[in-house]
C-alpha positions in Angstrom: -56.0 -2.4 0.5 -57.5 0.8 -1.7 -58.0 0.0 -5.2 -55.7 3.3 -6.2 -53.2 1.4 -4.5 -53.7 -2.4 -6.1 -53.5 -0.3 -9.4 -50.3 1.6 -8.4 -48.8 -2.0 -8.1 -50.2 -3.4 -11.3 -49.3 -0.5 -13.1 -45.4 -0.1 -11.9 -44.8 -4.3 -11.6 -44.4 -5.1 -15.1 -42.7 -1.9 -15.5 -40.2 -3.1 -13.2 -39.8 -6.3 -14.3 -39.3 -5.0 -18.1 -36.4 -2.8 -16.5 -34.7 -5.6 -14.5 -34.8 -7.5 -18.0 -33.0 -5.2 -20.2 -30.6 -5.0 -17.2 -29.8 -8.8 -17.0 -29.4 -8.7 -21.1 -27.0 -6.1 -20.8 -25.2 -7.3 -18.1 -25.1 -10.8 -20.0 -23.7 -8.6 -22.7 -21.0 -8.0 -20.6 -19.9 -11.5 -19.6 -20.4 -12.3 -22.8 -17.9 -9.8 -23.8 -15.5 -10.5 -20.9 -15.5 -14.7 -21.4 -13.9 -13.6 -25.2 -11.7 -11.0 -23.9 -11.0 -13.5 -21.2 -7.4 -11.8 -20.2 -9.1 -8.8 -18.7 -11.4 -10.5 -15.9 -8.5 -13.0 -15.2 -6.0 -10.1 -15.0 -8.5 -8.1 -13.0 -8.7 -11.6 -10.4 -5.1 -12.5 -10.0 -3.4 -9.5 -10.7 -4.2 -8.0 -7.5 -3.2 -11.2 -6.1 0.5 -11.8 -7.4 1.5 -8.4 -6.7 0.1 -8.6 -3.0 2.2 -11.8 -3.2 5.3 -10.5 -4.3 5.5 -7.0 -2.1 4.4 -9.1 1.2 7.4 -11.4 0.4 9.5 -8.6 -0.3 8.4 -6.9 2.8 8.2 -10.1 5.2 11.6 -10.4 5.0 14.5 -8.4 7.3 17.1 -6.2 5.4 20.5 -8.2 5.6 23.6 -8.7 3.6 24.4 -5.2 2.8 27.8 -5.2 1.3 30.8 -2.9 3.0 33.7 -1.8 2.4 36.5 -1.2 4.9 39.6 0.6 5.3 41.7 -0.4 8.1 44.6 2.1 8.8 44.2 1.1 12.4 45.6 -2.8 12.0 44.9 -3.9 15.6 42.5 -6.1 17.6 40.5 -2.9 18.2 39.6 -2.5 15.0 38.6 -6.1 14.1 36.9 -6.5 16.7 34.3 -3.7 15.5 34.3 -4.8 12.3 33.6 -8.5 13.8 31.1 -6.9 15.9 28.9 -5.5 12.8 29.1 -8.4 10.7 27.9 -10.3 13.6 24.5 -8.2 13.5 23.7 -10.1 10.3 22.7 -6.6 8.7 26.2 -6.4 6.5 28.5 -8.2 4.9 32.0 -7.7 3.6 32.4 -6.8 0.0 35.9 -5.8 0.6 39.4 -4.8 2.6 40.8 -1.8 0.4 43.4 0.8 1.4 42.4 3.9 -0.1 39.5 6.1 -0.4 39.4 6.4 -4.3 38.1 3.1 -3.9 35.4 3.4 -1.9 34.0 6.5 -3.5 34.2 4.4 -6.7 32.1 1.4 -5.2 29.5 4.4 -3.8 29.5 5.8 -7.4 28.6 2.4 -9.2 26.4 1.4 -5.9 28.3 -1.7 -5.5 28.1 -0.8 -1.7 25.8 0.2 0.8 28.7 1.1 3.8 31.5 2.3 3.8 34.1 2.3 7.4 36.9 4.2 7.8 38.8 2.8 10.9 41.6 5.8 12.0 45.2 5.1 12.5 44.3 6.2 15.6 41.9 4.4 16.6 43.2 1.6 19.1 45.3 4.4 20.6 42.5 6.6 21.4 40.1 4.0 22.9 43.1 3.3 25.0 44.2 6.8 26.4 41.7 7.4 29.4 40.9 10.8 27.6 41.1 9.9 24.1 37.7 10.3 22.2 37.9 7.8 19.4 36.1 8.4 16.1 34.8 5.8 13.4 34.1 7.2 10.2 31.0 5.7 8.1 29.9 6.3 5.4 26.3 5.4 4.0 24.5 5.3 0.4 22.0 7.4 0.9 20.5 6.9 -2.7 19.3 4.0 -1.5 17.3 5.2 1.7 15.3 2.3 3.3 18.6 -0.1 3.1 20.6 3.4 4.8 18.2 3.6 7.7 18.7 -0.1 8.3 22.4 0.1 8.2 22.3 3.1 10.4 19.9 1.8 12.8 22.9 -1.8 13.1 25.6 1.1 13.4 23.7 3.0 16.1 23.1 0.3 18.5 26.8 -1.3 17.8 28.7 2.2 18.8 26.1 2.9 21.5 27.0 -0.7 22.6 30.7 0.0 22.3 30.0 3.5 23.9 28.9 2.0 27.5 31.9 -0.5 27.4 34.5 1.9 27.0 33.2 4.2 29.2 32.3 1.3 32.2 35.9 0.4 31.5 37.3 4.0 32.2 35.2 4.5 35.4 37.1 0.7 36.4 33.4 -1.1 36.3 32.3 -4.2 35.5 29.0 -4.1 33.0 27.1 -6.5 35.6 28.0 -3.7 38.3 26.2 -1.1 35.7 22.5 -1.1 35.9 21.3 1.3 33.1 17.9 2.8 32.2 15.8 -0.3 30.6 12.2 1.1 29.0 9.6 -1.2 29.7 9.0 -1.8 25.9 5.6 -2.9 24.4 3.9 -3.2 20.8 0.4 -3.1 20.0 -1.5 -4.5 17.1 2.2 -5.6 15.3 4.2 -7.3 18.5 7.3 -8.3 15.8 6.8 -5.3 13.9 7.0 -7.1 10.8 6.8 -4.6 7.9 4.2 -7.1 6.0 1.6 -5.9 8.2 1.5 -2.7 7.1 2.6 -2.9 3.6 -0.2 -5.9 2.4 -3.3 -4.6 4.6 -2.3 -1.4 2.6 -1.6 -3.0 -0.8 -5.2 -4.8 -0.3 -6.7 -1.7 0.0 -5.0 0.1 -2.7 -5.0 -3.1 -5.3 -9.5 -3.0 -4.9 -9.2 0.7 -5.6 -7.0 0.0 -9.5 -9.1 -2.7 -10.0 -12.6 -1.4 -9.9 -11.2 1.9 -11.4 -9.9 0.2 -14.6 -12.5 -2.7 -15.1 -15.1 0.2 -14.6 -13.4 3.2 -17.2 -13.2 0.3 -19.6 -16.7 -0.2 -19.6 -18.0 2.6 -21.8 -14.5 3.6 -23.3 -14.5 -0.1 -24.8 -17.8 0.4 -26.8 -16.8 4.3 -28.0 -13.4 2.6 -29.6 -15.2 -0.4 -31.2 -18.0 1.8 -32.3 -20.8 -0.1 -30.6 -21.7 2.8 -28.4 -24.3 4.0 -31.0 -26.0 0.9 -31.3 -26.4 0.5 -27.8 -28.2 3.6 -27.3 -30.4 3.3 -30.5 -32.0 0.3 -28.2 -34.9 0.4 -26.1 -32.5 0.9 -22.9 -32.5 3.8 -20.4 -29.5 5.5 -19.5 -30.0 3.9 -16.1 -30.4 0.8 -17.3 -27.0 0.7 -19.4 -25.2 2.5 -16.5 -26.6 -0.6 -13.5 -26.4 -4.0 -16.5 -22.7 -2.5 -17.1 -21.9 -1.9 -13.0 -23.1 -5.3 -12.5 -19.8 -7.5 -13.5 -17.6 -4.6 -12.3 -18.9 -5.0 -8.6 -19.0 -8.9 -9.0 -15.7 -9.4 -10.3 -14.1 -6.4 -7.8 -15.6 -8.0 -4.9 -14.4 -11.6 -5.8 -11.0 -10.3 -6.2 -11.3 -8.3 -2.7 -11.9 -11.8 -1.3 -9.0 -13.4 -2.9 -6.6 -10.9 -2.3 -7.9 -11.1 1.3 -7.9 -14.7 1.9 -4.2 -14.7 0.1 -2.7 -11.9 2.9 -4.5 -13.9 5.9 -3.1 -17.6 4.5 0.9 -16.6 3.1 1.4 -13.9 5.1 -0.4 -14.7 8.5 -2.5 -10.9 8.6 -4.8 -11.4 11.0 -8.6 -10.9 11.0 -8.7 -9.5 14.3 -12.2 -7.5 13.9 -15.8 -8.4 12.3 -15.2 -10.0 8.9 -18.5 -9.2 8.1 -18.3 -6.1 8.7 -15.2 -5.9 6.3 -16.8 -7.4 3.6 -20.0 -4.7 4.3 -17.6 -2.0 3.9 -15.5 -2.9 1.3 -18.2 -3.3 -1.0 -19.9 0.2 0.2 -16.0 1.5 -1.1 -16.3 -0.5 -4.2 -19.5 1.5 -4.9 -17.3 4.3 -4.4 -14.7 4.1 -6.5 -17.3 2.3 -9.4 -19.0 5.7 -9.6 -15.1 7.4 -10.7 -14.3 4.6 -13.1 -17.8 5.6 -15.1 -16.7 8.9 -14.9 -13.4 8.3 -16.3 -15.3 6.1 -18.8 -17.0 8.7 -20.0 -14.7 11.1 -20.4 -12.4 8.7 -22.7 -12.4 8.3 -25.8 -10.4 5.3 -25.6 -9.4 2.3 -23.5 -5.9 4.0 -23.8 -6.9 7.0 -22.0 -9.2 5.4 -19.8 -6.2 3.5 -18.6 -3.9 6.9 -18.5 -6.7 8.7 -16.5 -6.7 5.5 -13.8 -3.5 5.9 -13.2 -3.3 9.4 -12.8 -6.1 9.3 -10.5 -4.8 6.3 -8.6 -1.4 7.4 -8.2 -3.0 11.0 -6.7 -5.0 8.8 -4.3 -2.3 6.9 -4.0 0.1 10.1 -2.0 -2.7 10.9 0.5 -4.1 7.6 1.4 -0.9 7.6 4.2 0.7 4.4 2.8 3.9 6.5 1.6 3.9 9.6 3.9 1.4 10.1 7.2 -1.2 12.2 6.9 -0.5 13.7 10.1 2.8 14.8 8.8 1.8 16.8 6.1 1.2 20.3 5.7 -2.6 20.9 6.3 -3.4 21.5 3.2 -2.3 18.1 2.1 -4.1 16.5 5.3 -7.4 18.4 4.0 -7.1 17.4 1.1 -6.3 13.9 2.0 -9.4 13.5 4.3 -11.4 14.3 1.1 -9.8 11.3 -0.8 -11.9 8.1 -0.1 -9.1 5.4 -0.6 -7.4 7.6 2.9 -10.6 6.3 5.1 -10.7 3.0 3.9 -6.9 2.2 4.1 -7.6 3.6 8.0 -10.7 0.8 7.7 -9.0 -2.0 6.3 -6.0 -1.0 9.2 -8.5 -1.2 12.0 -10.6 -3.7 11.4 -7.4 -6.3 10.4 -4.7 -5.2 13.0 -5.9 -3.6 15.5 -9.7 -5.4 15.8 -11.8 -2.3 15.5 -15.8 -2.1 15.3 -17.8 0.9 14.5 -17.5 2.5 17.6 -14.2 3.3 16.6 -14.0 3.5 13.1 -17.4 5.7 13.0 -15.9 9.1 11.5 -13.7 7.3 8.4 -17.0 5.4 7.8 -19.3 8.7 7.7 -16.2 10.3 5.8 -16.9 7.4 3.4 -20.3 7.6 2.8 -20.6 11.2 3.0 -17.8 11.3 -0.2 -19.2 8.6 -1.5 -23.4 9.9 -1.9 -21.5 12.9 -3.1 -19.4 11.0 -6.0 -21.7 9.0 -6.4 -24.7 11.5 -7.0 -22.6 13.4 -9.6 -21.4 10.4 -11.6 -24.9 8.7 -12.0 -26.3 12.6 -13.5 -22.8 12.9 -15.3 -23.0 10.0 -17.4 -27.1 9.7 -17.6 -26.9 13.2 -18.7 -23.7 12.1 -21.4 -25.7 8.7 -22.2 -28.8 10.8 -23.0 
């Protein structure tokens, strides 16, 4: 070993051991800070948790019960019997029997009601009469979409139901002499199709995003409201320095609560783990990285912990529309979908996805991970000379 060498090492060791110091002390600093404003690191850990608990419950569960109303001009056993026949799908319920359609626009005003059916006077006559075309007026709320498109998918498969018997009974057939056209039916990656699924894996995703993104635009925005700022930089730290001993709790704390919400989804709400959990765990703290470089950002740009907290949510609710959790991505206009492959949370909702549901490696997931660390060297580059450059 050359002597220019051994002094290379001599000369840059204690160096480096004087810098990991002043990071540990202000790291400390943190904790200490965060174990007296103990409501921040404990809302940080199990808020993510509760609200992962209570939109998998709310998700887990089938739509049923919807209150209808009906109006029966009809009066015969071919009009109870479809109203039997819908109840029987466990989707509705009766709110009510009324005779007029003041009524019922009343109950659709206030939202009493979800359905509203309108049986003909007609209507017995008409499915009797070999040429009659009967009709069955429904109305739906659509102000309330998701419980309309679980209504209308009961009503469809009722009146397509009703549809074949009447016409097998015209055409003088028994329905075990009918053979129609069965699909051979089969779902991937979500055989119940249970909404949960894709709503928590989502939610996971989403919930590490807000969390690193407030914990870390608190950070700096804290010490410009109490006035400590000042006094920070007046010490014998580098900008460096500050920016890693104040990362430090933000990526301990975000990944503990990634592993909590995680464990939480896989235990109450049976997600599966059907790829590399290691490689999960590798990612998600390559995203956390990520989204720790915007919350400095944002922590720099604040004057206080109130904007910091306004600017994470604008930010996160942007994300938020082109991550694919409310809309595809595919089904936007390609603007949006350009835009949307330059948000990060997008490729690591499509991560999270793959790697719980549908078992996916890196052969697979390759080009959301490159996305990922190609935005992320990027916003990362420009945050760590953004705030150095503000610090100094």
């Amino acid at each position: 070993m050359s002597p220019i060498y051994l002094y290379t090492i001599f000369t840059c060791l204690p160096k480096s051991i004087t810098m990991l110091r002043r990071i540990i002390a202000i790291a400390q600093k943190e904790f200490i800070h965060l174990r007296n404003d103990w409501w921040m690191p404990a809302f940080m850990l199990f808020g993510g948790v509760l609200e992962l608990l209570l939109v998998g419950w709310a998700t887990s569960r089938p739509i049923t019960n919807l209150p209808i109303m009906v109006w029966d001009q009809d009066q015969s056993a071919a009009s109870r019997e479809i109203v039997t026949t819908l109840i029987n799908t466990d989707t509705f319920v009766i709110e009510d029997y009324v005779s007029d359609m003041d009524t019922i626009e009343d109950a659709l005003d206030r939202g009493d009601i979800n359905v509203a059916v309108i049986i003909p006077p007609d209507y017995s006559e008409k499915i009797a009469d070999p040429s009659g075309q009967p009709t069955l007026p429904i109305i739906l709320n659509g102000a309330e979409s998701i419980p309309a498109l679980a209504a209308l998918r009961a009503i469809e498969g009722v009146t397509r139901d009703l549809g074949e018997r009447i016409t097998l009974q015209r055409l003088g057939m028994s329905p075990d002499e009918f053979e129609s056209f069965i699909p051979s039916l089969r779902v991937w990656f979500n055989e119940a199709l249970n909404e949960a699924l894709y709503t928590t894996p989502a939610e996971l995703g989403l919930m590490l995003e807000f969390t690193v993104l407030l914990f870390a635009s608190l950070s700096l925005s804290r010490e410009k409201e109490l006035g400590t700022l000042e006094q920070l930089l007046v010490m014998p730290f580098s900008s460096l320095e500050i920016i890693i001993g104040k990362a430090i709790p933000v990526i301990i704390i975000g990944f503990v609560d990634f592993v909590l919400m995680l464990s939480m989804v896989n235990i109450a709400f049976d997600v599966p783990i059907r790829g590399s959990l290691l490689l999960l765990l590798i990612l998600a703290f390559g995203y956390l990285l990520v989204e720790l470089g915007k919350g400095m950002v944002i922590s720099v740009i604040s004057r206080t912990q109130h904007q910091a907290f306004l600017l994470v949510m604008l930010v996160g609710m942007v994300d938020f529309m082109f991550t694919g959790y409310a809309a595809p991505v595919e089904g936007m206009p390609k603007a949006a979908q350009f835009f949307a492959n330059i948000v990060p949370a997008h490729h690591w909702l499509e991560i999270v996805r793959g790697i719980l549901l549908k078992g996916a490696g890196l052969d697979v997931l390759w080009p959301h991970v490159l996305a990922l660390a190609i935005l992320g060297t990027i916003i990362g580059t420009f945050s760590l000379r953004y705030v150095r450059r503000a610090l100094d």
